[in-house]
N, C-alpha and C positions, 0 to 999 in steps of 0.2 A: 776541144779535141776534134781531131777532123773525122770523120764517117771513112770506114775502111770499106773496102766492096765487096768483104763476107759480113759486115755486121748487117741484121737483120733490121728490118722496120716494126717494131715492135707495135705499133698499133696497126699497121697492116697487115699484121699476121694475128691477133686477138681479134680485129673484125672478121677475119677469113673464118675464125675457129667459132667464135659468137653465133654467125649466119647455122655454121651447121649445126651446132648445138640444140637453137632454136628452130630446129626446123619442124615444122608443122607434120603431125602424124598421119594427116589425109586418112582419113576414117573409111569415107566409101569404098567398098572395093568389090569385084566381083571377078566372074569368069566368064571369059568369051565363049569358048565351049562348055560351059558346064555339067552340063552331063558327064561327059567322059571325068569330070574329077568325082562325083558323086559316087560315095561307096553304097554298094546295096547293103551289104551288113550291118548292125546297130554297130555302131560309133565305139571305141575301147580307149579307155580314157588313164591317165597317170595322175596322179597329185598328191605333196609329199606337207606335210605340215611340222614345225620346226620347236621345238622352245628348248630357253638354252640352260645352261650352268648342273645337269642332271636332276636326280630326285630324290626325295628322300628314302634314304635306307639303314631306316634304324637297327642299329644290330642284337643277334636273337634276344640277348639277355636282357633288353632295356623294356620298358612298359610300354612303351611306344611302338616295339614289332607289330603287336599284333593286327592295331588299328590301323596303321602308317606307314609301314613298307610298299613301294609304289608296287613292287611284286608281287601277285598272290599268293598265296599258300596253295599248296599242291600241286600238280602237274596234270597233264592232258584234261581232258574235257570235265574232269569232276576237281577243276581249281577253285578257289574261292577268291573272292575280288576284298581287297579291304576298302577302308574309308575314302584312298585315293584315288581310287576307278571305280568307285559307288555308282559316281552319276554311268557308267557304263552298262549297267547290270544288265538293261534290256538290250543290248544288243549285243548279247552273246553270242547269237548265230551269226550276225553280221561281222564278228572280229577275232581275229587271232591273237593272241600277246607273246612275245616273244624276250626271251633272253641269254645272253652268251653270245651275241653277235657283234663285231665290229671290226674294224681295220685295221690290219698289222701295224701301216705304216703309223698310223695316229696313237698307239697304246703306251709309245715314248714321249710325245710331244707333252709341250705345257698345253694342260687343258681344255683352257679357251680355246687352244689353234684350232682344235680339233672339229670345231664346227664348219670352218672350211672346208672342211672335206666330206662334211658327210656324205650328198651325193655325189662326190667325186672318189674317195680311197684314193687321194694324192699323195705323194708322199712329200711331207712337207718338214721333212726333217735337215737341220743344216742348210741347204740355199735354199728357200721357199719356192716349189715348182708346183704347182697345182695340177690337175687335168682335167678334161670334160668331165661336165656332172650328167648323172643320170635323164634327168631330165628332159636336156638337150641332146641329146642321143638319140631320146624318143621323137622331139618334136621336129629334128631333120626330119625323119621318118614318116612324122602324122602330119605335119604340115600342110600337105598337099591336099586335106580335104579341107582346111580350118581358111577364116579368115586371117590370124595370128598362129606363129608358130607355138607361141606359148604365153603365159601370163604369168608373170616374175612378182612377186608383192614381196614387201614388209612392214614393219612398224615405223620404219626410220628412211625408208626409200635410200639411194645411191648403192653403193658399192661399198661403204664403209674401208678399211684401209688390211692390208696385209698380216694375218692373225686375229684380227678380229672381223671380219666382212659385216655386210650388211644385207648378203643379198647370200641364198643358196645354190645358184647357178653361176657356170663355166661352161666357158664356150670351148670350140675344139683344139684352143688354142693354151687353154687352161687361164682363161683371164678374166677377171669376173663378169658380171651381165648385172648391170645396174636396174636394180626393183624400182617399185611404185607404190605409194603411201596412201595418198591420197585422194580420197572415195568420189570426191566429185570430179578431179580430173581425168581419173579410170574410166568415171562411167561414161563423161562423156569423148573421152580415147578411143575406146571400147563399143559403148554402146550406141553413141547419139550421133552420129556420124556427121562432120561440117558442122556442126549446132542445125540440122534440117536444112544444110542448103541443097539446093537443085542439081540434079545431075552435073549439066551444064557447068556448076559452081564447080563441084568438087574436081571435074574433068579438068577446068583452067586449074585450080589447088595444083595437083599432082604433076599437070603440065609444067605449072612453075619449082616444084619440088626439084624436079628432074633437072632442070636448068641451073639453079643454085650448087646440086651434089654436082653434075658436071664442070659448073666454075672452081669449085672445091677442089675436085680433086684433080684438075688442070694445073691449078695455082700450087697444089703442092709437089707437081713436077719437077719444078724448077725450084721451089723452094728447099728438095732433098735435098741438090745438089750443094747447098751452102748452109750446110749441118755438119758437123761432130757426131761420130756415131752411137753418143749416146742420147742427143736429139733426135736422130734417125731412130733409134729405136721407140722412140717417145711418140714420134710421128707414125710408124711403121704401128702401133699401137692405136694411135688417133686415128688413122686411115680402116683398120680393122672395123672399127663402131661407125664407120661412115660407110662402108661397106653394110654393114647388116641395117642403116637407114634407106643405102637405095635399092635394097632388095625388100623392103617391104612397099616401098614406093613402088614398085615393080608388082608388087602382091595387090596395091590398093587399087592399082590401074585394072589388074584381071578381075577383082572382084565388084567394079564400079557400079554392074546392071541387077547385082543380084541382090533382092531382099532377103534383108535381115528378119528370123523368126519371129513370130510377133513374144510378146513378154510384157510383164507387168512389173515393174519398179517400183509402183507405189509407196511401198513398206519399207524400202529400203533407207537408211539415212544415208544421206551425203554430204552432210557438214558437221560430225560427230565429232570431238578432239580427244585426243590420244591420252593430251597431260588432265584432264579433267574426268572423262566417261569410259573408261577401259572397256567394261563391260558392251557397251554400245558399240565400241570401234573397234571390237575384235568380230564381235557378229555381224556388223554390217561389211567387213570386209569378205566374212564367211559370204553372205549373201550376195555378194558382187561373184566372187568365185561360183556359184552353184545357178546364177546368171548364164557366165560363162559359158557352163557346160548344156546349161538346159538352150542356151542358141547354137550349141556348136561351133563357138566363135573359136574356142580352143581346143584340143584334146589333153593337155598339158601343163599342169600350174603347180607352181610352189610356193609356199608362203614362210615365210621365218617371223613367227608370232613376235620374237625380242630377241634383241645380240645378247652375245656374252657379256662376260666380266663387268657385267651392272652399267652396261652404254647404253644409251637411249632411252625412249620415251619408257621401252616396257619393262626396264627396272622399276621402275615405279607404280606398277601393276598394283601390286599385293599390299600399297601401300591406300591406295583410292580405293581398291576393290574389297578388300580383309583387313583393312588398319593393321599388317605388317610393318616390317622394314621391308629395305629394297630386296628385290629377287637375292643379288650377289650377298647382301649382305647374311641375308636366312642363311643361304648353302654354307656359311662360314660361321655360323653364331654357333656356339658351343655352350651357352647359357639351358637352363632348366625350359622344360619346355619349347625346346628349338624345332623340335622334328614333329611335336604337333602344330610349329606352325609350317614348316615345308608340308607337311600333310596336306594341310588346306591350300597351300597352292598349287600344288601336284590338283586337288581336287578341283578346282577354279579351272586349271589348263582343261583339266578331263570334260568339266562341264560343257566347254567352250566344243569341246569335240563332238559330243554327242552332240547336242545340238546343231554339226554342222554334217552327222551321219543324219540325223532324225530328217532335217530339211533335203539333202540327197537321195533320201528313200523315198521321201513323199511330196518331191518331184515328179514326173513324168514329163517324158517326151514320147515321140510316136513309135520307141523302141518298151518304154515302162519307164519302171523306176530307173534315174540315174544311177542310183548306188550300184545297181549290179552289173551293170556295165563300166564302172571305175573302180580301179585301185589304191585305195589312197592308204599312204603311209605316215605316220602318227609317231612323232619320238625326238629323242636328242643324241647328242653325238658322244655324251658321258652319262655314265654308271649314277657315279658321286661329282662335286664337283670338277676334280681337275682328274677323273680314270675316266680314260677314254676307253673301257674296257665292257661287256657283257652291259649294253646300250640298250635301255629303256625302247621299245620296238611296239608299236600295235599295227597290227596291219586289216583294213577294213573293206568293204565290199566286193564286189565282182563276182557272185554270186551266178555270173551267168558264163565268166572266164574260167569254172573248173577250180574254186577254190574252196578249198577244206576248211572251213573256218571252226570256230569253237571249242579252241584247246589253248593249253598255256604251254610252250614249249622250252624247252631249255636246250639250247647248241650247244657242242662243246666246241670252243673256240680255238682250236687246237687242228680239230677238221671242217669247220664248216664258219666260213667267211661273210660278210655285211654285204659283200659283192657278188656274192653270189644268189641273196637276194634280188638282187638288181636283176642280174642274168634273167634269172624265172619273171620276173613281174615284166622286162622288155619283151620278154617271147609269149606271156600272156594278152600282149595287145599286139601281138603280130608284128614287132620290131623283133626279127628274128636272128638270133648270136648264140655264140657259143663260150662267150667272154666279157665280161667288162672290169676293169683295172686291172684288179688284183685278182680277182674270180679262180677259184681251182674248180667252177662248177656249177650247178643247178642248186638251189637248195634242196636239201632230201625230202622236206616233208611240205604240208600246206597248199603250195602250188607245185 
């Protein structure tokens, strides 16, 4: 068959796409003027924490209420915590719990989807359209003082596929923003800049970075023009994520002169595995994150602890960690005894929390403790398994951002939206709006 002069060169266009896939993150980075980006104020921090498939919520009449309902019993400041926010007890003052919040659009879908959206409130009903998440809204915003805009993690890194993601941000395009897994590549992404090469080094790195995106996105000039428009749109899409490599190329160039805080890693592991040591590779992830913050590398991070509907490594959590079944499978067993074992895993996520408040508190940088200068948000995107309704909600620190903490509230969802959370916690770190998705507002109480 002879070559027409729209068919494409199929290995010269997967080398094209390979070159920028792999392209080197160029660590170093700094500011030429520095000062002028250095904020005098302590630092106001975001960070959202994820786990999926809901909690248990045994209903009043069974034996199981009393111990096992992820919900406390009673309301505002004289609630009581059961067995499954135990490990929380001590930091009452540091947390709010919250229930009856979530997003109109998501209360129809099939359940799973609905983690998609959590910091988006997308509406992802009938043609799947997503939109920026929370997150990224702030780190346009906070950027300017960070090395990184933000720090994307999961259990399973990528993007995972359409209904079920793998990752909890969206960019403004509503298109996912592919996480990062693994500990030792983070830290040294992240932390170790060039593996210690010389200024000198990193300056040629980025030099050459620059060069490649340039070839890149030359080469796909011409290449538009001998597309189908639903290549175009593929490419138009590929071009987007090569876009946000050469602006942080751009970032590693301004930040090249400046050191990095000092810190200690010692204790952290970087070669934990996921299918083997749950327990190890959710807190060392914890402690790469609380790194983060304590260098000001970021102001901004999310993490999605395990996808939905029993995908990935962190189905198998409850299975290594509490000789369960898988997560998906618990939220679905209707057998004797089922909700004292969702109990225990509701308990295991809470553990994992508190311990990732306890290390945030007692922190310090040269503002104090981290914690009260961050707002971190704690929860999933459903009730039960597949009600994406009155969501599972803790919301924790910032103790120095005007936050009320130490009540159990209940919203009615009727007037007070998931997104309107959002609103309050963007204006609590001086990312200042009046809206975000769906939003009819501020939340009333808390912040």
């Amino acid at each position: 068959m002879s070559k027409k002069p729209w068919h494409l060169d199929r290995r010269t266009f997967l080398k094209g796409l390979g070159v920028a896939c792999m392209l080197p993150y160029f660590e170093g980075m700094a500011m030429n003027s520095f000062s002028k980006f250095i904020e005098p104020l302590a630092p106001k921090r975001l960070c959202f924490l994820y786990f999926p498939n809901g909690v248990g919520l045994p209903p009043q009449e069974s034996s199981y209420h009393k111990d096992w309902n992820w919900f406390p019993s009673g309301e505002g400041a004289n609630y009581k915590l059961t067995k499954s926010l135990a490990p929380l007890a001590s930091y009452r003052d540091d947390i709010s719990i919250m229930g009856g919040l979530s997003h109109p659009y998501s209360r129809n879908v099939l359940g799973h989807m609905a983690g998609d959206s959590w910091l988006t409130g997308g509406d992802l009903r009938g043609e799947y359209k997503n939109s920026v998440s929370v997150d990224q809204v702030a780190a346009e915003k906070l950027s300017k003082y960070t090395r990184f805009p933000s720090l994307i993690l999961s259990t399973d890194g990528g993007v995972g596929y359409k209904s079920r993601t793998s990752t909890l941000s969206f960019n403004s395009s509503g298109r996912p923003l592919p996480s990062e897994h693994r500990q030792r590549e983070i830290f040294e992404r992240y932390f170790s800049p060039a593996g210690g090469a010389s200024t000198h080094e990193r300056r040629k790195s980025i030099n050459q970075g620059k060069k490649i995106v340039d070839l890149v996105l030359e080469d796909s000039k011409s290449l538009e023009k001998r597309l189908g428009s639903n290549d175009k749109a593929k490419l138009d899409e590929y071009l987007t994520s090569l876009n946000q490599v050469e602006q942080q190329v751009k970032r590693n160039e301004q930040w090249l002169d400046v050191p990095m805080k000092e810190f200690d890693a010692s204790l952290i592991n970087l070669d934990v595995d996921p299918t083997s040591a749950p327990d190890d590779y959710v807190r060392s992830m914890l402690d790469l994150m609380v790194l983060g913050f304590q260098t000001d590398s970021t102001r901004v991070m999310s993490y999605m602890m395990a996808r939905e509907d029993g995908m990935g490594f962190g189905d198998n959590f409850p299975k290594m960690a509490l000789g369960l079944k898988g997560h998906h499978s618990i939220s679905h067993d209707k057998t004797t005894g089922h909700w004292g074992d969702w109990g225990r895993l509701d308990q295991w996520y809470a553990k994992h929390f508190a311990y990732f408040i306890n290390k945030m508190k007692n922190t310090k940088d040269e503002h104090g403790s981290l914690l009260d200068n961050t707002l971190i948000l704690y929860g999933s995107a459903c009730s039960s398994t597949h009600n994406a309704r009155n969501c599972p909600l803790i919301l924790a620190g910032g103790s120095n951002l005007g936050v009320n903490h130490g009540t159990y509230t209940k919203f009615n969802e009727k007037e007070v939206r998931l997104s309107n959370l959002f609103v309050s916690m963007l204006n609590k770190v001086d990312v200042h709006t009046e809206s975000f998705s769906d939003s009819t507002g501020r939340l009333p109480s808390i912040l």
